[in-house]
C-alpha positions in Angstrom: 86.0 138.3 100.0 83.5 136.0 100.8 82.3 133.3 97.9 78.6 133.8 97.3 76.0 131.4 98.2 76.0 130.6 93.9 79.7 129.6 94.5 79.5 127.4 97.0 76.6 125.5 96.1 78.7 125.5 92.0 81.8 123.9 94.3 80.0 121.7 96.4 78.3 120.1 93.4 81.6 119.6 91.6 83.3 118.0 94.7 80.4 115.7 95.2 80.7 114.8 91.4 84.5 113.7 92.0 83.7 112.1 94.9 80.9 110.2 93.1 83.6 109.3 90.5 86.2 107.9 92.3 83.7 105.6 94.5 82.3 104.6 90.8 86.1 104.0 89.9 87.6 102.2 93.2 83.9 99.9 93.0 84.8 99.1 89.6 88.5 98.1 90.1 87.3 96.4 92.7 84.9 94.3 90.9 86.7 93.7 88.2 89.6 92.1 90.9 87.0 89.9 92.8 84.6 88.7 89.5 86.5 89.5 86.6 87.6 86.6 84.9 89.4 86.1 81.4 87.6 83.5 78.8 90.4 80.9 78.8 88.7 77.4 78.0 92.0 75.0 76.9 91.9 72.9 80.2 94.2 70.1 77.6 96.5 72.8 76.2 96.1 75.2 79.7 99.8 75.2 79.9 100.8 76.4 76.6 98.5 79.6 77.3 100.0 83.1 76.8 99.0 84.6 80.3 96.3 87.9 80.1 95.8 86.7 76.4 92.6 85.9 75.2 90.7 85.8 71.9 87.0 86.4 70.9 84.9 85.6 67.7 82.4 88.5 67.0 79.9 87.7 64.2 77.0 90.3 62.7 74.0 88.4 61.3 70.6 89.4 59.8 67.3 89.8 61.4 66.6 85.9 60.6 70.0 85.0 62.6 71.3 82.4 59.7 74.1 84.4 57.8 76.9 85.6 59.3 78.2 88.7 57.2 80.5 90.3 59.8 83.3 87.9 61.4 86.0 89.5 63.4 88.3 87.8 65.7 89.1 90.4 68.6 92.3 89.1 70.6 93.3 90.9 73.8 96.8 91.0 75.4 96.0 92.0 79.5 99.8 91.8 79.8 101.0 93.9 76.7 98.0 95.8 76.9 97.6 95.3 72.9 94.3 94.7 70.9 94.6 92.6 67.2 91.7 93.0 64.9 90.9 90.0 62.3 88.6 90.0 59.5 87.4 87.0 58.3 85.7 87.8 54.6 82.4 85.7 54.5 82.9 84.2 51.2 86.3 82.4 52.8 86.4 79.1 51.2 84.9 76.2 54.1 84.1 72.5 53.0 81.6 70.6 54.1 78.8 72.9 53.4 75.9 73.2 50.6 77.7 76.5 49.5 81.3 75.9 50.4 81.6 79.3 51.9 82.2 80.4 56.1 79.6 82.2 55.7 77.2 79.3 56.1 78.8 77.6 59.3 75.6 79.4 61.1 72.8 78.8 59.4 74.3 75.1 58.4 73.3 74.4 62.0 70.1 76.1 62.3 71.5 79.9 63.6 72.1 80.1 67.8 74.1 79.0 69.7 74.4 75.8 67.8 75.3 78.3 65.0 77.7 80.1 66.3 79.8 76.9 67.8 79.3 75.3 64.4 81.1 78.8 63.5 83.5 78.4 66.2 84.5 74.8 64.6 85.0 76.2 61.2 86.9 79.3 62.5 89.0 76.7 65.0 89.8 74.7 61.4 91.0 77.9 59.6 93.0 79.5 62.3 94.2 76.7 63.8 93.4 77.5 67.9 89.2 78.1 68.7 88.8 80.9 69.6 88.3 81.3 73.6 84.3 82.7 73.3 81.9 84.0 70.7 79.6 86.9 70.6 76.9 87.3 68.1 74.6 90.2 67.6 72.3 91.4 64.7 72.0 94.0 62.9 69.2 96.5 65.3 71.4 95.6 68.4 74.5 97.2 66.4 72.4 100.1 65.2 71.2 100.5 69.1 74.6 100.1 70.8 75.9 102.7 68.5 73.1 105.2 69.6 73.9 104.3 73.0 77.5 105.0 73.2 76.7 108.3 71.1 77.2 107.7 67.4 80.7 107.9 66.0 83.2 110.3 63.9 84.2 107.8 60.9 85.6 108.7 57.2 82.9 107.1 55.2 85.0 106.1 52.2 83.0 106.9 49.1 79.4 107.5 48.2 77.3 105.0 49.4 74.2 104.7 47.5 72.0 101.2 47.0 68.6 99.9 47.9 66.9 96.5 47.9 63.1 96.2 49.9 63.0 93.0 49.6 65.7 92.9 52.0 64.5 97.0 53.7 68.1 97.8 52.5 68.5 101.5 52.1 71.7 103.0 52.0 72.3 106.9 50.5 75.2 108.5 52.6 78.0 110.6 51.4 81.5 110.4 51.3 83.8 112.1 54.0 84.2 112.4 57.7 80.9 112.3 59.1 79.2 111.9 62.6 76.9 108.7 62.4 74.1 107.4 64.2 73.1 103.7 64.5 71.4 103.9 61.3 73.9 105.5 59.2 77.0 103.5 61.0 74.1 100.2 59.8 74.3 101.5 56.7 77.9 101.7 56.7 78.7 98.1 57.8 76.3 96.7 55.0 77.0 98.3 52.1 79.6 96.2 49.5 77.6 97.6 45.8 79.9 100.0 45.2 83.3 99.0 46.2 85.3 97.4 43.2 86.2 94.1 45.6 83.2 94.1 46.9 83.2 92.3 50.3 87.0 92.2 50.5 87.1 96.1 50.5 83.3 96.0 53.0 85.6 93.8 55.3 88.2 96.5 55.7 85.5 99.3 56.3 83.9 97.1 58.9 87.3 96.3 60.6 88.1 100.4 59.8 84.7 101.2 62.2 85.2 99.0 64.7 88.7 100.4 65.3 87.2 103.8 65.3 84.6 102.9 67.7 87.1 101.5 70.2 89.4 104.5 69.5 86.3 106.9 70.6 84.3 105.0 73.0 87.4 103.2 75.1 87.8 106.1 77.6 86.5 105.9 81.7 83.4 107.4 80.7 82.7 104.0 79.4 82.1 102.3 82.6 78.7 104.7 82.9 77.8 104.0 79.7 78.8 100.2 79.7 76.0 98.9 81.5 73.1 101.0 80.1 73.9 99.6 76.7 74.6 96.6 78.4 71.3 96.0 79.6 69.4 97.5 76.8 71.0 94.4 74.7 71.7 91.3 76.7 68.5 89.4 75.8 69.6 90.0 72.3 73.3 88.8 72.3 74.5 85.2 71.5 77.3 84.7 73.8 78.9 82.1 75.9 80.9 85.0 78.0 79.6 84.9 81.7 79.4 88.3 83.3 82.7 88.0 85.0 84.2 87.5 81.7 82.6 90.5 80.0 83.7 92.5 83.2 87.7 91.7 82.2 87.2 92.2 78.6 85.9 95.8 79.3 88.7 96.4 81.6 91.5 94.6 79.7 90.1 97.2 77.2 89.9 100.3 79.1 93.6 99.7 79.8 94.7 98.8 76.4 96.6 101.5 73.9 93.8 102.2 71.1 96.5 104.1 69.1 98.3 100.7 68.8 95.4 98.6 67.6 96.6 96.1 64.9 94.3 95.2 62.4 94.2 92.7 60.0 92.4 90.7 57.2 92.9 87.2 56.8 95.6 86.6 54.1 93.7 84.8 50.9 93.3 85.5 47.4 90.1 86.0 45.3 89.4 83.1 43.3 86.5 81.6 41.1 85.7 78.1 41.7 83.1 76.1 39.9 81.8 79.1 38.7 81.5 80.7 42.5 83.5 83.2 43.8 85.2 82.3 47.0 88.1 83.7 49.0 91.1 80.9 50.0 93.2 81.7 52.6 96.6 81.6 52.6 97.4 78.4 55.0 100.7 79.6 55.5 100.4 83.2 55.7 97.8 82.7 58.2 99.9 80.3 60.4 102.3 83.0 60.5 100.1 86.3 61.6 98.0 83.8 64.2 101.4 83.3 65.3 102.9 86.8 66.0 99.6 88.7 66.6 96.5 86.6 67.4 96.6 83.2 68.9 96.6 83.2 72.9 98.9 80.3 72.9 102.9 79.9 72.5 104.0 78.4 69.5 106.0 74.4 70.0 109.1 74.7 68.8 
């Protein structure tokens, strides 16, 4: 029997839709090849590189730009195909500041650029290796990226419920698995009231969404998406990744296993000092995870 007009126009659609897709796919590929380069700034220590390894510094801040409440060190492994997730707690103890916290790295050198590398310094110090780049967003960019890329499924953990206008705080969201919007995911990476360790247990929730978000959003459908939200926040973004860098990350990425994703917080303990309360890393604990899971270069035997 013949196919009606309907069908043919329904299958010549389709087909043009695949074809589409795979030109979008091969153009991709291709650029990533020809452009696509990893952040990998050691030219000194270049040889004691893990190859397709690479680690970024991602840092949330406030409208004013100063304070640094999110810090998450995102390593990559091209090779392995691995992501490692680090959170950094933002009252980690750091000397040489008015308030001795690593939170203040920022805003100690006026917010920026400057900021941020004063944050790569102090980061570099803990870790032991600087991180390869940094990207710094606030908190309407999240909110708007989140939108973008469709919201996101997340277990929010108990009842969130705290307001403060002085700084238009205001957080009322439920307990459970939820879809949320940029707002409500905002809402989720700032709240710390309720928890009984406070930013400790905020840091895991954060680390918890971000691994969620990568879970949901890593897929090929990205690369449409990608440079919509992209664009929509590039003049708003603190970064020293060139385009051809953000091109490998998102592919490095798209070809990682998300079910795999390690995720980590910085080993430390809670501990009053001076009457502040601070969180001190564990030197050698830390030395230890950098080593197996998050520093792009071999360990010296």
């Amino acid at each position: 029997m013949a196919r009606t007009e309907r069908q043919r126009k329904k299958h010549h659609f389709f087909r043009k839709l695949l074809v589409s897709a795979l030109v979008v796919l091969v153009l991709f590929t291709a650029v990533c090849c020809v452009i696509g380069q990893p952040k990998a700034d050691a030219p000194d220590t270049a040889l004691l590189r893990q190859e397709g390894k690479c680690a970024i510094l991602l840092a949330g801040t406030d409208e004013e730009g100063y304070r640094t409440d999110t810090i998450i060190l995102v390593t990559i492994d091209d090779s392995e195909h691995t992501v490692s997730l680090l959170s950094i707690p933002r009252d980690t103890y750091t000397s040489g500041y008015s308030v001795p916290k690593i939170n203040s790295a920022c805003g100690a050198a006026g917010g920026g650029a400057g900021g941020m590398e004063e944050l790569m310094d102090a980061v570099e110090n803990l870790l032991g290796f600087r991180p390869d780049g940094y990207a710094m967003v606030n908190f309407d960019v999240f909110a708007r990226v989140v939108d973008l890329f469709g919201g996101v499924d997340f277990d929010v953990p108990v009842d969130m419920d705290y307001e403060d206008p002085y700084q238009d705080l205001y957080i009322h969201l439920k307990a459970g698995e939820q879809h949320l919007n940029g707002e409500e995911a905002l809402q989720v990476m700032r709240f710390r009231s309720g928890y009984a360790m406070a930013d400790l247990e905020r840091v895991n929730v954060q680390r918890n969404f971000v691994q969620a978000a990568m879970d949901q959003w890593l897929n090929w459908t990205v690369i449409f998406r990608a440079p919509i939200a992209g664009a929509a926040v590039l003049r708003e973004v603190t970064t020293d990744l060139s385009p051809g860098n953000c091109i490998w990350l998102l592919k490095a990425l798209l070809l990682c296993d998300t079910d795999s994703i390690v995720t980590q917080t910085l080993p430390g303990t809670p501990q009053y000092i001076n009457g502040g309360s601070y969180f001190v890393p564990d030197a050698y604990a830390v030395a230890q995870l950098m080593e197996e899971y998050y520093s792009p270069y071999c360990s010296i035997e």
